[in-house]
C-alpha positions in Angstrom: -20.0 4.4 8.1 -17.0 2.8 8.6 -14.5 3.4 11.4 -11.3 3.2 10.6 -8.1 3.0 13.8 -5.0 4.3 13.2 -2.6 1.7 14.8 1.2 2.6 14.5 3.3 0.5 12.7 6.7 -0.6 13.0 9.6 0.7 10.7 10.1 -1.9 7.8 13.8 -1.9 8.8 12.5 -3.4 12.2 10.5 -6.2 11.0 10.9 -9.4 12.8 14.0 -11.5 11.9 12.4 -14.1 8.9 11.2 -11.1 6.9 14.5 -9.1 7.2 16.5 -11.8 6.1 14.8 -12.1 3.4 14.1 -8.5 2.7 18.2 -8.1 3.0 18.3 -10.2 -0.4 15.6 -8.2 -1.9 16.3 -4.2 -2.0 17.7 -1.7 -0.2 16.5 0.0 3.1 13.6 2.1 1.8 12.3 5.5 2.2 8.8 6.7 2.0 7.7 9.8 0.7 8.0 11.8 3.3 11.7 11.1 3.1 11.8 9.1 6.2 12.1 5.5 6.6 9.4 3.2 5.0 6.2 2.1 7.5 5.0 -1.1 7.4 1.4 -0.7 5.7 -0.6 -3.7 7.2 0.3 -7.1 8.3 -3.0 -8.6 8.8 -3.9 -8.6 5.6 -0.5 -9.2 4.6 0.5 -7.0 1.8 3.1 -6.1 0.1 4.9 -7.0 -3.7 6.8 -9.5 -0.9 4.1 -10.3 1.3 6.3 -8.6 4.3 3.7 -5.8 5.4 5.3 -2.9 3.7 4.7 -1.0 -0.1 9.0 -2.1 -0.9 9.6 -2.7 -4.3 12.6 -3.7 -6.7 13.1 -3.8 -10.6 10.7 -7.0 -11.3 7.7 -5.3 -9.2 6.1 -4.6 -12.7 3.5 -3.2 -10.7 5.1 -0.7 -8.8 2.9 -1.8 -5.4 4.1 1.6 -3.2 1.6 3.7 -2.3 -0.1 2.2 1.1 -4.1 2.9 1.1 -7.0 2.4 3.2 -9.7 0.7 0.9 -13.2 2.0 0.5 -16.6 0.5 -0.8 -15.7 2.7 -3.7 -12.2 2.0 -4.5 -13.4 -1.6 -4.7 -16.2 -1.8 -6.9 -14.2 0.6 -9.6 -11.4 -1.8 -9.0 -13.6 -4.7 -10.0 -14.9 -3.1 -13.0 -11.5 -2.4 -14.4 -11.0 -5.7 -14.0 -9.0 -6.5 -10.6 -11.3 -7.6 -8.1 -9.7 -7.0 -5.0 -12.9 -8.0 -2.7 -12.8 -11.7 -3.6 -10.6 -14.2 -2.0 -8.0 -16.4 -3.5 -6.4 -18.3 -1.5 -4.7 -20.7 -4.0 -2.4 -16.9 -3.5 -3.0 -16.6 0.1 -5.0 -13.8 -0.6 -7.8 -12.6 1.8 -9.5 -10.5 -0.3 -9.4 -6.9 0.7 -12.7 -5.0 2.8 -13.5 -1.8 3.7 -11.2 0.0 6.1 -8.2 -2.3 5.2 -4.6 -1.2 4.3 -3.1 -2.8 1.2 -0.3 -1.6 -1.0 -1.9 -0.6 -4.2 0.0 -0.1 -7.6 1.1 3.2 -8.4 -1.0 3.4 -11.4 -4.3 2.1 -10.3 -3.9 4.8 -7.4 -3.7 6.7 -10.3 -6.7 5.9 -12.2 -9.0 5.6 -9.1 -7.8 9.3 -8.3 -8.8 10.4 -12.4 -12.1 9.0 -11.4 -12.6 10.6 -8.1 -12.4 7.1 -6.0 -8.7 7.2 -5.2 -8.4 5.8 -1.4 -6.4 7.6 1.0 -3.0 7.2 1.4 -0.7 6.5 4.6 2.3 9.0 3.3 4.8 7.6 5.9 4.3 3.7 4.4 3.9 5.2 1.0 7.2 4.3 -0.8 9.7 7.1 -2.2 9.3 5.9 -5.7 5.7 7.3 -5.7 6.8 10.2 -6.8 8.8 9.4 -10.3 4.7 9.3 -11.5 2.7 11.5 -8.7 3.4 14.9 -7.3 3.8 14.6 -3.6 1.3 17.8 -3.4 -1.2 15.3 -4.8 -0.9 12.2 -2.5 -1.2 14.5 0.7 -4.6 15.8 -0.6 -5.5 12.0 -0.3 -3.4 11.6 2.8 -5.3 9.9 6.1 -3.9 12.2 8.9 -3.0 10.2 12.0 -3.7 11.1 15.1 
């Protein structure tokens, strides 16, 4: 069984100087679903459409990396055999590779066909960006939602 913490996390409009800066070119101050502002999702491993910790997104994020998960055994293996192995490192893309219990910003989509085939990981709501909802019913996200304590 795997243990999984619940460690708060800071607001992405309070991330340290360098990412701000650069976040100020990028969008606009986020929301997450909830309606309140967007939670970093993990830092270590760094995730992220910019690498900054949190699910933000803009118009090029093809993607749409929002909704903030904790990965399972089972999200990973379906995720391999729809062809995105998540488990395996890169790091010619500073990529980690992802393990049991960690937080990553998954696209909206895959969330979407994991959840079709009964693997979908659960979902931080409060680092979960707003724009989940153009595709998924917030109803639906906080059956998968991890409730902090």
């Amino acid at each position: 069984m795997i243990e999984i913490r619940i460690v708060p996390m800071p607001s992405c409009q309070d991330l340290p100087w360098p990412l701000k800066f650069f976040m100020s070119f990028s969008v606009k101050p986020a929301l997450n679903v909830l309606g309140q502002d967007l939670q970093a999702c993990s830092m270590n491993p760094l995730t992220g459409y910019f690498r900054d910790g949190c699910c933000n997104t803009r118009e090029d994020d093809t993607g749409r990396h929002v909704v903030c998960v904790v990965v399972t055994e089972a999200f990973l293996e379906f995720s391999i055999a729809a062809g995105n192995d998540l488990s395996t490192p890169h790091p010619e893309y500073e990529f980690p590779g992802l393990n049991p219990g960690d937080r990553w910003c998954l696209c909206l989509a895959r969330w979407k066909q994991a959840h079709e085939a009964g693997v979908a990981p659960q979902v931080i709501l409060g680092a979960t960006h707003q724009s989940a909802l153009k595709m998924v019913p917030l109803s639906l996200l906080q059956e998968h939602a991890l409730l902090e304590t």
